[in-house]
N, C-alpha and C positions, 0 to 999 in steps of 0.2 A: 687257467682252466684245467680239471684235472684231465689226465690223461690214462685213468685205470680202465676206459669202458672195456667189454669181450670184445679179444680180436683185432684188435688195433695192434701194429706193429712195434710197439713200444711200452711192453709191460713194465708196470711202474716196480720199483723195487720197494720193500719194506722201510727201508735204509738204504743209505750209503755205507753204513759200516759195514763189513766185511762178518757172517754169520759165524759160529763152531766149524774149525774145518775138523772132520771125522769123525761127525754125528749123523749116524743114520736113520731114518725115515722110518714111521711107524710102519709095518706091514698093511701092504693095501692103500697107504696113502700120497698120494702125490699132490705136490702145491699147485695151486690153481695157475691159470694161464695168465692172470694176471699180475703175479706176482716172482718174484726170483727165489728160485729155489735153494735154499740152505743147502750148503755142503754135507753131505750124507743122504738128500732128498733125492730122486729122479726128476732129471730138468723134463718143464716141457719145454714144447721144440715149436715153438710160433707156430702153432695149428695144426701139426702132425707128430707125431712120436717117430723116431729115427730108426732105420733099418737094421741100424745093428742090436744086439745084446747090449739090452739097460745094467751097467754097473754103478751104483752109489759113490756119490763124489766120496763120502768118505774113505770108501774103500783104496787099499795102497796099492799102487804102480807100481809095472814091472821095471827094473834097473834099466839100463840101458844095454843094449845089445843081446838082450835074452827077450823071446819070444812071448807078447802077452798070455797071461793064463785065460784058460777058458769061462766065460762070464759066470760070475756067481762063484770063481772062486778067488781068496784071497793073491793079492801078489805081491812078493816084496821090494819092497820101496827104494829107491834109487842109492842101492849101498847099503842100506840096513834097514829093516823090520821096524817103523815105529808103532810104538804104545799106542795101545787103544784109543784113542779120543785125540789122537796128539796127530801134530802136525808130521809129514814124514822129511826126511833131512833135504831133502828136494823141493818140499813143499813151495818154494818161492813162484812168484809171481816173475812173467818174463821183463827183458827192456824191452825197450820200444824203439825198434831199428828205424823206422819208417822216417827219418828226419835228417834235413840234409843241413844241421850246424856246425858241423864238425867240419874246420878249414874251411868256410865261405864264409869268408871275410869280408867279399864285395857285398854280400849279402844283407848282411847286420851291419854294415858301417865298421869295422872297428878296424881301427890305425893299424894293427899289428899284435900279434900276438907278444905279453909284455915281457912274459916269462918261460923257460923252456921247462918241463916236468921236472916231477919232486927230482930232488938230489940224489945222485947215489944208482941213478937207471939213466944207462948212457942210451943215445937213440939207435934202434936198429940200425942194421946193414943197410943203407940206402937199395931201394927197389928200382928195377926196372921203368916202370912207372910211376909215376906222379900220383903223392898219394893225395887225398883229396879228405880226408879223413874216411876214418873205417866206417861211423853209421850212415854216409852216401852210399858205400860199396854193398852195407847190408839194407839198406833202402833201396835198392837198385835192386837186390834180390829178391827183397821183400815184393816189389812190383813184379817183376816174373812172376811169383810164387804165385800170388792173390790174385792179378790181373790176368799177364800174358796164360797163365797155366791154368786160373780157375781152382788152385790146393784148395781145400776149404776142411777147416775142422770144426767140429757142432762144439755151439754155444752155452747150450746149458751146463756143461759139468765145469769148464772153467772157470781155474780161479783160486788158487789157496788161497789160505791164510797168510797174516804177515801183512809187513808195511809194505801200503802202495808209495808211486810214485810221488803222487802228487801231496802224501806227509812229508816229505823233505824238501819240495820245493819253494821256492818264495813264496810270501802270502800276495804280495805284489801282482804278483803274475797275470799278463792281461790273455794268455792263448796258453794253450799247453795240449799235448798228445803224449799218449800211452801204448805201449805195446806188450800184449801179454802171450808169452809161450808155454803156458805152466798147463796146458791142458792134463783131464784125468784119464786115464788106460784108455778107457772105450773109447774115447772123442780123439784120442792120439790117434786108434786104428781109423777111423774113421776120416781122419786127414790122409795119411798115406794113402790109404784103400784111394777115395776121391785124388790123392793128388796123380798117383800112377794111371790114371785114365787119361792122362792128358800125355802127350810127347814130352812137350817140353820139360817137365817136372818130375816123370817116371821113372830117367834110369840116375834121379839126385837124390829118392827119397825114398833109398833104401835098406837106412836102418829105423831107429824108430824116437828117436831126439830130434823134436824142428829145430833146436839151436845147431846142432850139426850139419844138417840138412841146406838151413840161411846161408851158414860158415862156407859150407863147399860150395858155393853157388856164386860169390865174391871173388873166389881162385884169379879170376882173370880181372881185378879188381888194385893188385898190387899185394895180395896177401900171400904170393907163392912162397916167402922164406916162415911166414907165420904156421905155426902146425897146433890145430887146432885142441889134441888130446893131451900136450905138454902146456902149451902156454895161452890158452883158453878155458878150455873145459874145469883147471882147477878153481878156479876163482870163479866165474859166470854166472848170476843167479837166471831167472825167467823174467825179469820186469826192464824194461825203460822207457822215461819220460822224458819230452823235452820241455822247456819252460819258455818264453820272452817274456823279458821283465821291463819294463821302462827305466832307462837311466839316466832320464832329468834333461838328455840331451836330446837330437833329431832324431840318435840310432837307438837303438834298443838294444841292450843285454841280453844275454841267452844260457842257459844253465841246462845240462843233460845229467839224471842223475840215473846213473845206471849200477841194477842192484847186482854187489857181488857176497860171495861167500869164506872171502879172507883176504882181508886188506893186504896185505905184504904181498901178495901173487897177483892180486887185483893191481897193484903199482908196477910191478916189473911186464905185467900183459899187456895193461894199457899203453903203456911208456915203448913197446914193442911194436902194439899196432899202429901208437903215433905216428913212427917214424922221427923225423927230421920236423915235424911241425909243433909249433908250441903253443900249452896248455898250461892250466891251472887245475888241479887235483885236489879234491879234500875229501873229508868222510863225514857224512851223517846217518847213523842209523842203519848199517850194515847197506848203503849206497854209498859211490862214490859217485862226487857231484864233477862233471868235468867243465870249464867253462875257459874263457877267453885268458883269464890272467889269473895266478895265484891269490894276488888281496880278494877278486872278487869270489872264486871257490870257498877261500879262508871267509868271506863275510858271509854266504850263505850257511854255512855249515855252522856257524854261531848262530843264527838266527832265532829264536823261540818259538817262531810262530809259520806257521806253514798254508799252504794255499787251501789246506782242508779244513784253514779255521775260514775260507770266504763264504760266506751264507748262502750269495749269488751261486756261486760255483757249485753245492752243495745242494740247492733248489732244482737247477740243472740237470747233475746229473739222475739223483732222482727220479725226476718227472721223465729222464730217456729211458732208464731201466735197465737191463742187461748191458755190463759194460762190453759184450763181448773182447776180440780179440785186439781191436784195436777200436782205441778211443780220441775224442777229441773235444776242445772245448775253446770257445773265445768271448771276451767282451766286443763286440761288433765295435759301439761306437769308441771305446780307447782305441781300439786296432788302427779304426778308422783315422781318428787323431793323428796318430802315427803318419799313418800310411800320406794321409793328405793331407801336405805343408802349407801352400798357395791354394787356398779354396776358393772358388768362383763363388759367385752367391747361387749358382743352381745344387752344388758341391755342397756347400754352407746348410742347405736347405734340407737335402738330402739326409747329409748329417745327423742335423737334430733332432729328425726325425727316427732315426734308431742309436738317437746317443745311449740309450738305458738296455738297447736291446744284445743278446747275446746268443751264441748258437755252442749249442753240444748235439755229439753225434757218436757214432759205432758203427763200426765194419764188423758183424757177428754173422755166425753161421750153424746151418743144421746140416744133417748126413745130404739132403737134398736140395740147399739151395744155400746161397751168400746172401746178403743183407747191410745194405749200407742204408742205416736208420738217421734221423737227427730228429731237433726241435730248433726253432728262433723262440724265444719268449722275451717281452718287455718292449717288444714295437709299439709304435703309436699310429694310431689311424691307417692301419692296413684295410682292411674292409668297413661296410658299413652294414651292420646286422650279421644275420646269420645269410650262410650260402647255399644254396640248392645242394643236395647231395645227388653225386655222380650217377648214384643204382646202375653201375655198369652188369650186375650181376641179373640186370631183366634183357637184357641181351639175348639175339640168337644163341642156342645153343653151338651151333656152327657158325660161331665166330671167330676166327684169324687174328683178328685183332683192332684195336677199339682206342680213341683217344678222346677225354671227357675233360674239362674245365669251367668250373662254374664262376659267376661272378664279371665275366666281361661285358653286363651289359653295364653293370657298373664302375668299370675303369672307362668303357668309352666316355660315356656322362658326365663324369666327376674330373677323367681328365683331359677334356675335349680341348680346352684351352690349351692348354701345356700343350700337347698333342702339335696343334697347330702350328704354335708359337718354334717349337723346338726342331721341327720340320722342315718350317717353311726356310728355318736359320740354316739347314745344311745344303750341302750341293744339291742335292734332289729337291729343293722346295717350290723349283717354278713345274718342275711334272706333278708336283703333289697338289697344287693348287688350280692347277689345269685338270685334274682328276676329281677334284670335290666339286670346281665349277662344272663340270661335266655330269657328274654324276645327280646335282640339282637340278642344272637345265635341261639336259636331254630325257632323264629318267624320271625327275621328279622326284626326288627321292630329299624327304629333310633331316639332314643331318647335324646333331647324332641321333635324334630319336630313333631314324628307321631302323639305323646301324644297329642299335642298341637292341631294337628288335629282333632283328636277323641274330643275331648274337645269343642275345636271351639271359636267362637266369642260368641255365645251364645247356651248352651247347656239346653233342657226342656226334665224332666223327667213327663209322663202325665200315668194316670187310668181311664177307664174309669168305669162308672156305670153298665153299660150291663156287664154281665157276672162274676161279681167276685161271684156270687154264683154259679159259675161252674165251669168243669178243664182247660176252654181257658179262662183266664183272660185277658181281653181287656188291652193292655201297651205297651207304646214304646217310641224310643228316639227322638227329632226335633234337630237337630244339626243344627245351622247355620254357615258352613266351607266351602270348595270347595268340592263339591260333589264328585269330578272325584280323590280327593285326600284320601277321608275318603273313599271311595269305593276300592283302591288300598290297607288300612291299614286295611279294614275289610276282603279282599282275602289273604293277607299274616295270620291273625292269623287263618282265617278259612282251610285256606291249610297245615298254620304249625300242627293244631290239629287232622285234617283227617291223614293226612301220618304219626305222631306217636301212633293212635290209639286209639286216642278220641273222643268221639260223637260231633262232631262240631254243634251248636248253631241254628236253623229251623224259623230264623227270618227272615221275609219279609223286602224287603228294595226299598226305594222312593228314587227317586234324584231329586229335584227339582231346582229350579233358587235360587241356592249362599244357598240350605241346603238339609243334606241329612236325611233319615230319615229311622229309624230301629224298627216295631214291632212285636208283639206275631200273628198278622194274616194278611193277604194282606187288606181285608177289614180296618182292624184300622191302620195301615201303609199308606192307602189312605186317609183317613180322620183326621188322627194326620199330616202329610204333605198338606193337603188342609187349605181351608179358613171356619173356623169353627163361629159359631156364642153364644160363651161362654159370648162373651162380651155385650150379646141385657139379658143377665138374672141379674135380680135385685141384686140377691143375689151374683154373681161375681163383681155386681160393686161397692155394699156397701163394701165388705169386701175389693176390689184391686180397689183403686180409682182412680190410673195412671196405668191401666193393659197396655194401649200403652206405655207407657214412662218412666214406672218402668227395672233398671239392673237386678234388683233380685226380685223372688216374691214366695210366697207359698201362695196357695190355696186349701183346704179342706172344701166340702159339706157336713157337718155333717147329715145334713137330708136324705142326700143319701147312706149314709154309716151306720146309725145308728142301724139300724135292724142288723146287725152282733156283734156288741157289747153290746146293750142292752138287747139280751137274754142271756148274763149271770151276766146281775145285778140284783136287786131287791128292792125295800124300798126306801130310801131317796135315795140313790146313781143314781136310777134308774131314780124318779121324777128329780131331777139335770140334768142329763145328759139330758133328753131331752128338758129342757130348750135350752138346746145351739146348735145354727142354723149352724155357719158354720167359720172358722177364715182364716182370713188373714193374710199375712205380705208382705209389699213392702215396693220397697226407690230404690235413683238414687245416684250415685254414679262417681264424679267428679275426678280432680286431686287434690283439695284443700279440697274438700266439700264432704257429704254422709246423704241422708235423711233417715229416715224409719218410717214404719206405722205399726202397729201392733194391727188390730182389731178382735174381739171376737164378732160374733153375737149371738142377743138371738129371739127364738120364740116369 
């Protein structure tokens, strides 16, 4: 199913190949929102254009430790001035720290490291600490950075030119991640600027290189003899990717091919940051691939054929779009393979079920928000038809916050059996069966149709802002069912609870055209069943970008909410928290296919 429509979180890219880097944009024109902007274009910025001054990816970068130029003017490129249309000598694309195969041996299975690094580079000075390999130590910072701190740098200018990772890795390859640090001027300021809002990340990222920035954040990682501007910084491109490869055996292979800028400095750095642990070293295509044993380095680097010739892989990432900052990609059911030796036949079942299917995703970002995107595509018999759409955007305008999921009347229904069967098999199964007989006999109630009812086509849990600092909290249900059906299943448990002596439930209730509707007061039970105008507020539509089009969505106003939890913080926790404006999460969901979005806004 294509995934180009406006406003979906996951514009499609023209290609996968990699456009002109430093060609610029006709005057006046910018590439649609649907599409990935050419290097030299101005990115859009998933539904808003960014705060700072627009500079053209083509344009060249200031070196490092010199001060950006003022937008719209030229800057020069990291060490030297490249040619007009030409790549600048920095131009590379980052690694991908984010991956923890380096020395987790228990990990991948594998016996032992076979071989100690190339010849001729004896191992550092043994470290205080236990090294664990370096990209833990930079996955570890990576998580600070992105998580604990909230850094974010916008997405659209990222990106030079040049081999990516995934041209040198196996074609084999059943999972792979990518990490890119190669951002352009303006989206560099744009990370700093956002990352110094935060404690944690302020007083680390204060020159203006993220590889620098990763690097000093590891310090206490075992890298205190490693000096980042001698035996780093000369060799170190912006890209790395990790690969699992299948090795015929239980465990799996693992290949990181991290891009550098001069193999002889590239061998005595890595061999540096090794330590004492042993690896396999080779080169392809200005990467060095590092991996468990030398044979298997040396066998990928002969390879002919790379994982960018997989068509799957390549239909993927595609239909994700922006590969932002960090990237990811799996065969589900190979993994699965993998992962599950001894399959039960519930396992078995499960399996086969998404043996074809696959998931790619991205952690991308704009000056205003983070963005953790994916897709599954090649599932089998996930829904049946199409799904009600969530319209979280007819909502109170003063709405807090809202949680919408379409489609459950059709998992009760379809899997009532299972349901039952798989329940009644665990420790909880005699309360569960004492609750259905309950709920038939006492209520009346036949299930699953009622269930199904009560559930709906699409069922929105909503709060709103008015009042929760009082004892009527503004809340209630939008069901989109047969009113005249849900209305019959809400009189049967409300009559069953009165006649045995229980306070039955003082909730207001709507019927309107094909939904019915249940809240805490008549006033917001009119207004949660009306046509609300949630979707004309900015802040609803950066965070839920298909709020019309989305099956499932969650939306929370942190700025509205936030006076209840921040008077009992204090100190850095306190300054953090109010960084962050408000989050999202949406995605539509197919019989083959399922997208989702998952954004984090910041003040």
């Amino acid at each position: 199913m294509p995934l180009s429509s406006q406003g979906q979180p996951y514009p499609p890219q023209q290609s996968y190949q990699q456009p002109q880097y430093g060609q610029q944009a006709p005057t006046g024109q910018q590439p649609s929102y649907g599409q990935q902007a050419s290097y030299g274009q101005q990115s859009p910025q998933y539904g808003q254009q960014p705060s700072y001054g627009q500079q053209p990816y083509g344009q060249q970068q200031p070196q490092y430790g010199q001060q950006p130029p003022s937008y719209g003017q030229q800057a020069p490129a990291y060490g030297q001035q490249a040619p007009t249309g030409q790549q600048p000598s920095y131009g590379q694309q980052s690694p991908q720290y984010g991956q923890q195969a380096f020395g987790q041996q228990e990990q991948y299975g594998q016996a032992g490291w076979q071989q100690q690094g190339p010849e001729g580079f004896g191992p550092a000075e043994p470290a205080k600490k236990s090294r664990k390999g370096w990209i833990i130590a930079i996955a570890s910072a990576l998580a600070v950075v992105l998580l604990g701190g909230g850094a974010v740098w916008a997405v659209g200018a990222i990106g030079g030119g040049g081999t990516q990772p995934h041209e040198v890795l196996p074609a084999s390859s059943i999972a792979y991640v990518r990490l890119d640090l190669d951002p352009a001027a303006n989206q560099k300021v744009a990370l700093f600027q956002i990352a110094r809002k935060f404690t944690v990340t302020k007083d680390t990222f204060k020159g203006d290189d993220p590889r620098q920035a990763l690097f000093d954040l590891t310090q206490d990682s075992g890298f205190s003899k490693v000096d980042f501007a001698k035996d780093v910084d000369p060799w170190l491109g912006s890209r790395i990717g990790l690969a699992i490869v299948p090795s015929g055996g239980k465990e799996p292979d693992y290949a990181v091919a991290v891009q550098v800028k001069d193999e002889a400095q590239a061998k005595a750095g890595i061999t540096k940051l090794m330590g004492k642990e042993k690896f396999g070293l080779a080169f392809r295509d200005d990467y060095a691939l590092v991996t468990s044993s030398q044979s298997l380095a040396d066998k990928y680097a002969a390879e002919t054929t790379s994982l960018a010739d997989n068509a799957e892989f390549n239909d993927d990432v595609n239909a994700l779009g922006e590969q932002g900052v960090l990237s990811y990609w799996a065969h589900l059911g190979k993994v699965g393979e993998l992962a599950v030796t001894d399959k039960s036949s519930e396992e078995a079942k499960a399996l086969e079920q998404v043996k074809n299917a696959r998931f790619a995703g991205a952690l991308r970002f704009d000056s205003s928000y983070a963005e953790l995107a994916g897709i599954v595509s090649g599932a089998e018999g996930m829904i049946d038809g199409d799904l009600e759409p969530s319209k979280l955007s007819t909502l109170p305008a003063s709405t807090a916050g809202a949680l919408s999921y379409s489609g459950l009347d059709q998992i009760i229904t379809k899997k009532w059996a299972e349901i039952e069967q798989s329940v009644a098999a665990s420790p909880a199964g005699a309360q569960f069966k004492q609750f259905i007989d309950q709920a038939k006999q006492t209520y009346g109630l036949q299930l699953p149709d009622d269930l199904a009812t009560i559930l709906g086509k699409n069922l929105t849990l909503a709060v709103d802002a008015q009042g929760l600092d009082s004892d009527k909290i503004k809340g209630g249900l939008r069901i989109t069912t047969d009113p005249a059906k849900a209305q019959a299943v809400y009189d049967k448990i409300q009559k069953a609870m009165t006649s045995s002596g229980q306070p039955a439930p003082q909730l207001a209730k709507v019927a309107g055209d094909g939904t019915f509707t249940v809240a805490t007061t008549d006033e917001y039970a009119k207004a949660l069943g009306g046509e609300g105008t949630l979707g004309e507020s900015e802040t609803f539509k950066t965070a839920i970008p298909d709020g019309d089009d989305a099956t499932f969505a969650l939306f929370v106003d942190l700025d509205k909410v936030e006076k209840y939890y921040l008077q009992s913080m204090e100190g850095d926790d306190k300054a953090n928290a109010q960084v962050l404006k408000a989050v999202g999460m949406s995605g539509k969901q197919t019989a083959t296919e399922a997208t989702f979005s998952l954004r984090v806004l910041f003040n």
